[in-house]
C-alpha positions as a Markdown table, in Angstrom:
| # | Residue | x | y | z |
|---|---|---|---|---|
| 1 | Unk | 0.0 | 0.0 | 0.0 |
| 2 | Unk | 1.1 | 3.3 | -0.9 |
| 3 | Unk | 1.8 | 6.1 | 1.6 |
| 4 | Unk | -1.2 | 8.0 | 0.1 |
| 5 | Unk | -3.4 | 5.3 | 0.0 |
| 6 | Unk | -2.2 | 5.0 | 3.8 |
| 7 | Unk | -3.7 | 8.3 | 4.7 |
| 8 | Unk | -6.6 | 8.0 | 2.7 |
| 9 | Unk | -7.3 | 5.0 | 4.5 |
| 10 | Unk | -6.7 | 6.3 | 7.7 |
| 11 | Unk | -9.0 | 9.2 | 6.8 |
| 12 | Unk | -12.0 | 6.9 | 6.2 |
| 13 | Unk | -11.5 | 5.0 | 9.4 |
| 14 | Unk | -11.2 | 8.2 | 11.6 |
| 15 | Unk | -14.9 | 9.5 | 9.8 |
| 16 | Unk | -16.4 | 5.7 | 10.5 |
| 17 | Unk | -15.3 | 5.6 | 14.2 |
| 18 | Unk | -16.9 | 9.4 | 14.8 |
| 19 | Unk | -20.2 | 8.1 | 13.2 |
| 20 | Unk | -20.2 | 5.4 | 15.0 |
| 21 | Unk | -19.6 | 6.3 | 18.4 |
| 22 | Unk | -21.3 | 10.1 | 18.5 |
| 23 | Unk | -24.7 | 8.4 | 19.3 |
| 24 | Unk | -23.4 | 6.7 | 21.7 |
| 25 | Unk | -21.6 | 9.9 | 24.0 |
| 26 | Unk | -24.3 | 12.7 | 24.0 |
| 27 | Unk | -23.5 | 15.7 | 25.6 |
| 28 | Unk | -20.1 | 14.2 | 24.9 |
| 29 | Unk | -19.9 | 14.7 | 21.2 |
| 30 | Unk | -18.5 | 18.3 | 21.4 |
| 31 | Unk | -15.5 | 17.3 | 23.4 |
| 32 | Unk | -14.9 | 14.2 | 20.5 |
| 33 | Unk | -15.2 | 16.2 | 17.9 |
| 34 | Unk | -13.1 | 18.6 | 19.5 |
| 35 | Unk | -10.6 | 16.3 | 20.0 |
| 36 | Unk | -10.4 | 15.3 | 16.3 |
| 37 | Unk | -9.9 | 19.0 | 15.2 |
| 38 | Unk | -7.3 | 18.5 | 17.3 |
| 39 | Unk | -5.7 | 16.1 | 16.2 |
| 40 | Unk | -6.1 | 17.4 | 12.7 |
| 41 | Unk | -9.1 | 18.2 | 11.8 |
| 42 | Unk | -9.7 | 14.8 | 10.5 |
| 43 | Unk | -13.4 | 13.3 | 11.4 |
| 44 | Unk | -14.2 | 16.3 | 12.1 |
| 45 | Unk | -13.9 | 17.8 | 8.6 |
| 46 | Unk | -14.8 | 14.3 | 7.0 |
| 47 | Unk | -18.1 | 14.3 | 8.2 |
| 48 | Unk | -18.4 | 17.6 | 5.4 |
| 49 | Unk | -20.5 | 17.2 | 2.7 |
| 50 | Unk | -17.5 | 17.6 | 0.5 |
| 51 | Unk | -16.5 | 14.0 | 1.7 |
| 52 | Unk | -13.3 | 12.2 | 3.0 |
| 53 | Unk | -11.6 | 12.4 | -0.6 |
| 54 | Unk | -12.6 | 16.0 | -0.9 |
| 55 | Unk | -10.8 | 16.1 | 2.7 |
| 56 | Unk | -8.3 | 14.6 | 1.7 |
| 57 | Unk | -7.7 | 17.3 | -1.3 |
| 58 | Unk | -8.2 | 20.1 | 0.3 |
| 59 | Unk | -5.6 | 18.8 | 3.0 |
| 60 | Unk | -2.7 | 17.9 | 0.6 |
| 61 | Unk | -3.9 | 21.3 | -1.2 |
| 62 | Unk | -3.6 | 23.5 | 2.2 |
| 63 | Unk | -0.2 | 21.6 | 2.7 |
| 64 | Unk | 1.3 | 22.3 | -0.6 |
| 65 | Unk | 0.5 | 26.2 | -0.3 |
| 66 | Unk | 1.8 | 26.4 | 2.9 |
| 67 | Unk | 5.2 | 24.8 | 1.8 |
| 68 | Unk | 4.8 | 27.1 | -1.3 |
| 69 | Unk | 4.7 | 30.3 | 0.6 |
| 70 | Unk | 7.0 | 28.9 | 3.4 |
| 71 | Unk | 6.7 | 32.0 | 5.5 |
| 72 | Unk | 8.7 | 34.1 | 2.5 |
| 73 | Unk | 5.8 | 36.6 | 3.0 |
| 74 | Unk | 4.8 | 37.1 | 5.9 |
| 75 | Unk | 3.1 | 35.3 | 8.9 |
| 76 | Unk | 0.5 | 33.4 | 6.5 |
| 77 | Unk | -1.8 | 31.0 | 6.6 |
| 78 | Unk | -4.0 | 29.0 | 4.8 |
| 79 | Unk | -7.5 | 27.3 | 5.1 |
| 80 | Unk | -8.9 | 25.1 | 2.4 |
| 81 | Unk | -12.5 | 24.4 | 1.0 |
| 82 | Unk | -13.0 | 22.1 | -2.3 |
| 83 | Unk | -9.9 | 23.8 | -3.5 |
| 84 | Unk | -10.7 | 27.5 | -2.7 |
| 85 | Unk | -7.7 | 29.0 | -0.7 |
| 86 | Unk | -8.2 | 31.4 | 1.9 |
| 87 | Unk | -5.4 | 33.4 | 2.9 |
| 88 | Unk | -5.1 | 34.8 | 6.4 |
| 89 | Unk | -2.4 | 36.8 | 8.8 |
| 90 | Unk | -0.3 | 39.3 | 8.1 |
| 91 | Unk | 2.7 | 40.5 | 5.5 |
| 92 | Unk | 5.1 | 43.4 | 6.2 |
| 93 | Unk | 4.5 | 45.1 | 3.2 |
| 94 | Unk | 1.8 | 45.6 | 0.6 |
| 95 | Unk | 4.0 | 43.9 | -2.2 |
| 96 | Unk | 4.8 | 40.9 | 0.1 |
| 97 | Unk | 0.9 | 40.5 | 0.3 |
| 98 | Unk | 0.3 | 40.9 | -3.0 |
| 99 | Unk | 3.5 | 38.3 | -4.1 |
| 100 | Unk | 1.9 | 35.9 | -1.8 |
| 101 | Unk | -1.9 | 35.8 | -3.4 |
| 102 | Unk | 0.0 | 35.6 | -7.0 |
| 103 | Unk | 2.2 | 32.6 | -5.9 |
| 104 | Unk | -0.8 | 31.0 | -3.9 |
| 105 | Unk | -2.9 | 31.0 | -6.8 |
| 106 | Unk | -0.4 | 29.1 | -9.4 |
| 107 | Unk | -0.1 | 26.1 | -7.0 |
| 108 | Unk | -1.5 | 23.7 | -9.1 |
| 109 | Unk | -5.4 | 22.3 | -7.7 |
| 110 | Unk | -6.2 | 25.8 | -6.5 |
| 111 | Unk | -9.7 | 27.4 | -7.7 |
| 112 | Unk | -9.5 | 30.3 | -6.3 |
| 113 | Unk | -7.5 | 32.4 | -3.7 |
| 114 | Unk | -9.4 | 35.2 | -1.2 |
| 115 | Unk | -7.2 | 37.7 | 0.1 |
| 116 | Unk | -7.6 | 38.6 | 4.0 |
| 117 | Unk | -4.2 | 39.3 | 4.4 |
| 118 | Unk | -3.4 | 42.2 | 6.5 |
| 119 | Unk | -0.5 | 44.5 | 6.1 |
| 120 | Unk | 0.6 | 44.7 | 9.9 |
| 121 | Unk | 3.0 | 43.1 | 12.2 |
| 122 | Unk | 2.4 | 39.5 | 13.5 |
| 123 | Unk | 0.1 | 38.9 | 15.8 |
| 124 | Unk | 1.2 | 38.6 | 19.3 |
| 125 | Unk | 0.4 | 35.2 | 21.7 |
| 126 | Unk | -2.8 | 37.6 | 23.3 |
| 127 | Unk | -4.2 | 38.3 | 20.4 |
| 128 | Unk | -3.8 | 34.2 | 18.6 |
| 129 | Unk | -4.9 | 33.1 | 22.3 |
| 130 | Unk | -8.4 | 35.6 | 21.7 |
| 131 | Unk | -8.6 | 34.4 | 18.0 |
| 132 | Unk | -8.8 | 30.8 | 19.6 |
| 133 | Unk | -11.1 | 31.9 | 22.5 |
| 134 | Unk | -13.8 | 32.9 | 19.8 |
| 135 | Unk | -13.7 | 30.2 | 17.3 |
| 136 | Unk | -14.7 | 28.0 | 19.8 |
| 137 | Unk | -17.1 | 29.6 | 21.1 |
| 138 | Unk | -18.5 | 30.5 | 17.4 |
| 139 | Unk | -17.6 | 26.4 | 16.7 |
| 140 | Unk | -20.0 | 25.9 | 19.4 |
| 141 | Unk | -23.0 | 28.0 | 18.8 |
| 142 | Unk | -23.4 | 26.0 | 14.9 |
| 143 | Unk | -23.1 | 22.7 | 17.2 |
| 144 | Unk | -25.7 | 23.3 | 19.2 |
| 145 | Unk | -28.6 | 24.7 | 16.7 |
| 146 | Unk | -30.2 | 22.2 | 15.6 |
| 147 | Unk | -31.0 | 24.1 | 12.7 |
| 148 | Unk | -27.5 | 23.9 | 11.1 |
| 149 | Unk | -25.3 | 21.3 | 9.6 |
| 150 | Unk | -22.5 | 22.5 | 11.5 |
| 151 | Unk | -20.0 | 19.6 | 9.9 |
| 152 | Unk | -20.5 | 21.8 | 6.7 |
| 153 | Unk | -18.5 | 24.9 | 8.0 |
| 154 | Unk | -15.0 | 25.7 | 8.6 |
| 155 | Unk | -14.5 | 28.2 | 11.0 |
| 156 | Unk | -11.3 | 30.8 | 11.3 |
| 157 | Unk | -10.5 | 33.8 | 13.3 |
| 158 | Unk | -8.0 | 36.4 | 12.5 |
| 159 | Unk | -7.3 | 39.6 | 14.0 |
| 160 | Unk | -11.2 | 38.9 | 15.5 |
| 161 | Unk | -12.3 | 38.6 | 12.1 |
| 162 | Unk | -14.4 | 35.4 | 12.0 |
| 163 | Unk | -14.5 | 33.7 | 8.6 |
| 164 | Unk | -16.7 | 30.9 | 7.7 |
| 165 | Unk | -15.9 | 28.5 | 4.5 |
| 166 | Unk | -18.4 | 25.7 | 3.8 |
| 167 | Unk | -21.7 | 24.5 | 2.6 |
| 168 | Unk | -25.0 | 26.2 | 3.2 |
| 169 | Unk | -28.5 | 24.2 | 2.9 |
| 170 | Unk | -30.3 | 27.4 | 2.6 |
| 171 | Unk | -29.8 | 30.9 | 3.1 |
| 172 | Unk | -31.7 | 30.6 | 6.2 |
| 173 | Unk | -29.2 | 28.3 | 8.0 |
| 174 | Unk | -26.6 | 30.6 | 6.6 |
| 175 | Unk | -28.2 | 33.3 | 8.3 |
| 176 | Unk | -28.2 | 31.6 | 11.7 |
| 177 | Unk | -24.5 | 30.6 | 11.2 |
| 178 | Unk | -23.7 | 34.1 | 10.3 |
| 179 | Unk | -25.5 | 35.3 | 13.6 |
| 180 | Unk | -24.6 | 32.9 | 16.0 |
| 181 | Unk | -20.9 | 34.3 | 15.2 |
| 182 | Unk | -21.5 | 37.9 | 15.1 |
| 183 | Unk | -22.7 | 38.3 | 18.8 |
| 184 | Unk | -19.9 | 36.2 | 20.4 |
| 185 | Unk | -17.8 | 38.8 | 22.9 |
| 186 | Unk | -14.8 | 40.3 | 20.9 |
| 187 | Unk | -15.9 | 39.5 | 17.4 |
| 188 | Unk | -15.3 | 42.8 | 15.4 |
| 189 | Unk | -16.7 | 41.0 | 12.3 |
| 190 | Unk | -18.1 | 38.5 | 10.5 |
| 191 | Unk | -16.8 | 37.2 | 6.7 |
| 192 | Unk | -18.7 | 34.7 | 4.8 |
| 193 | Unk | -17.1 | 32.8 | 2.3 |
| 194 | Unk | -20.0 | 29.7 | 2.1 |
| 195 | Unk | -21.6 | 28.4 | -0.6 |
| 196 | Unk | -25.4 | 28.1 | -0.5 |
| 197 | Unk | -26.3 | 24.7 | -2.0 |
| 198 | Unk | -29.8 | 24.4 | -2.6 |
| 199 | Unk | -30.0 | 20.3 | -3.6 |
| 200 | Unk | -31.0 | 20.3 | -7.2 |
| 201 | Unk | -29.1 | 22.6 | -8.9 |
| 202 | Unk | -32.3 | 23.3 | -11.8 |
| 203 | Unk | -34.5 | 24.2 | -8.8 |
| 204 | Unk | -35.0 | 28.0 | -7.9 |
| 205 | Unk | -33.9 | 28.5 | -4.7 |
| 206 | Unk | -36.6 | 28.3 | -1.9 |
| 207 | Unk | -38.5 | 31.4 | -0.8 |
| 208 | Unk | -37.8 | 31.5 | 3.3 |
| 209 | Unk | -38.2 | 34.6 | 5.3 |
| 210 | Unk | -35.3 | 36.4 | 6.9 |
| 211 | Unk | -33.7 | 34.1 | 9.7 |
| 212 | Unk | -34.4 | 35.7 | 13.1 |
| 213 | Unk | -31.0 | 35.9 | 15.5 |
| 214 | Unk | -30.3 | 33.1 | 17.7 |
| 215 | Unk | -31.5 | 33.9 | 21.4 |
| 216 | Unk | -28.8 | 36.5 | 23.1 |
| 217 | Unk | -28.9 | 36.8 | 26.7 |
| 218 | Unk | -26.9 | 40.4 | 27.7 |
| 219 | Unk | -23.8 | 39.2 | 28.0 |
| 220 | Unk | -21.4 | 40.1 | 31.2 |
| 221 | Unk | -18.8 | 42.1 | 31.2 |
| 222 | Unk | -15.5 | 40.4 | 29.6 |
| 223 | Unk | -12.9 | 39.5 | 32.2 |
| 224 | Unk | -9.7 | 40.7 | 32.4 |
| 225 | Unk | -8.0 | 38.6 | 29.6 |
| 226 | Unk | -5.4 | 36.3 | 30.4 |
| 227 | Unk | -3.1 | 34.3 | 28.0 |
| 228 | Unk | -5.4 | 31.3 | 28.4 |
| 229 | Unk | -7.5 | 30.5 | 25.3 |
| 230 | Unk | -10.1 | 29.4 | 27.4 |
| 231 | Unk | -10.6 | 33.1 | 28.8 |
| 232 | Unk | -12.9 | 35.5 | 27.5 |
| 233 | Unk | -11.6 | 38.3 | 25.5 |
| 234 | Unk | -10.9 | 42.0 | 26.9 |
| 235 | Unk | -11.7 | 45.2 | 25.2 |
| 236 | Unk | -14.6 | 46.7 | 23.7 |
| 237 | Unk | -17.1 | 45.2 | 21.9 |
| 238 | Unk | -20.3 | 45.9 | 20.5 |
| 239 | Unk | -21.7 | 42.1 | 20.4 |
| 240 | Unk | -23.1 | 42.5 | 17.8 |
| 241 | Unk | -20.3 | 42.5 | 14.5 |
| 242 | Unk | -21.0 | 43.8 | 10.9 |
| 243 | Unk | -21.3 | 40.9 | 8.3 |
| 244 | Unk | -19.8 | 41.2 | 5.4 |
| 245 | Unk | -20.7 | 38.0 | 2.4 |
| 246 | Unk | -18.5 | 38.1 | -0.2 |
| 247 | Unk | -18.9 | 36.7 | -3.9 |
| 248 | Unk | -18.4 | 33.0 | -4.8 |
């Protein structure tokens, strides 16, 4: 057997064992499928509707433009959805940005490249440890509505910029998903880069009213941050970030 055909395999076997045992834990399922982000994203990710070989792309992919930019241009780094490349972090200068979307894009298997690069200094071990803080709690919030395939969304935060990659059933669960994100503490705002797959592509899309926002108790006042991701973010915030969906 092949090393790829290794992984592949491995792949496959991580998705079976979440299926199979996620009935079986309950309230435990967040901390298993935490746990497999963890260790890679892996059954996590495969339960996507994009599949364990479209995983499995999008992996090799992300690790191939990685090793492409190999930190030439900044503090960069990459998230992957069926071969669309977003770019995140920060470059020192406006031409190293700009040098690192052009050579991102000519890695061959790349659809597209978005640019979120900022033009600022790296971010310090406060600010990654917030970024961490919120994606979990904006991982979270898609878990627990029951109104959202939340296997179909990558998450990311940047700078407190939360951006979403994935699959959509409707606009309406997009909606939600865009919500649920916006009014966690510290978010300055939200960036939607899902696709909204309404099943049978010669169907018009549905006609569903606008998506109310998910339940939001007043929040209490941040703590004092700490370097811990689990703490909760300091500074000002207005709970309540812009959204921004940009062109697929």
């Amino acid at each position: 057997m092949t090393r790829s055909s290794m992984k592949l395999a491995s792949l496959k076997l991580a998705a079976t064992s979440m299926l199979l045992v996620s009935p079986c834990l309950g309230g435990c399922a967040v901390a298993v499928i935490g746990g497999l982000a963890a260790a890679g994203g892996v059954g996590y990710e495969a339960a996507q509707e994009r599949g364990v070989n479209g995983t499995y792309d999008d992996i090799n992919l992300r690790s191939t433009v990685n090793s492409t930019l190999n930190n030439q241009y900044g503090n960069i780094a990459s998230t992957v959805y069926t071969g669309k490349v977003l770019l995140t972090g920060s470059s020192p200068t406006p031409q190293a940005k700009s040098q690192a979307v052009q050579v991102a894009s000519q890695v061959p298997g790349v659809v597209r490249v978005f640019d979120e690069i900022q033009v600022a200094p790296t971010e310090d071990t406060g600010g990654l440890a917030q970024d961490t803080w919120i994606t979990t709690q904006v991982r979270s919030g898609l878990m627990f509505d029951g109104d959202i395939r939340s296997g179909n969304y990558t998450i990311l935060t940047d700078h407190q910029s939360v951006y979403l990659m994935g699959s959509a059933r409707s606009q309406t669960e997009l909606d939600r998903a865009t919500q649920h994100a916006r009014y966690v503490p510290g978010v300055q705002r939200v960036v939607s880069y899902v696709d909204v797959r309404y099943g049978d592509p010669s169907a018009p899309p549905p006609v569903t009213a606008q998506a109310p926002p998910p339940p939001v108790t007043s929040p209490a006042a941040p703590r004092a941050y700490s370097a811990a991701p689990s703490a909760a973010p300091s500074g000002p915030s207005t709970y309540n970030a812009p959204i921004q969906v940009q062109k697929l």
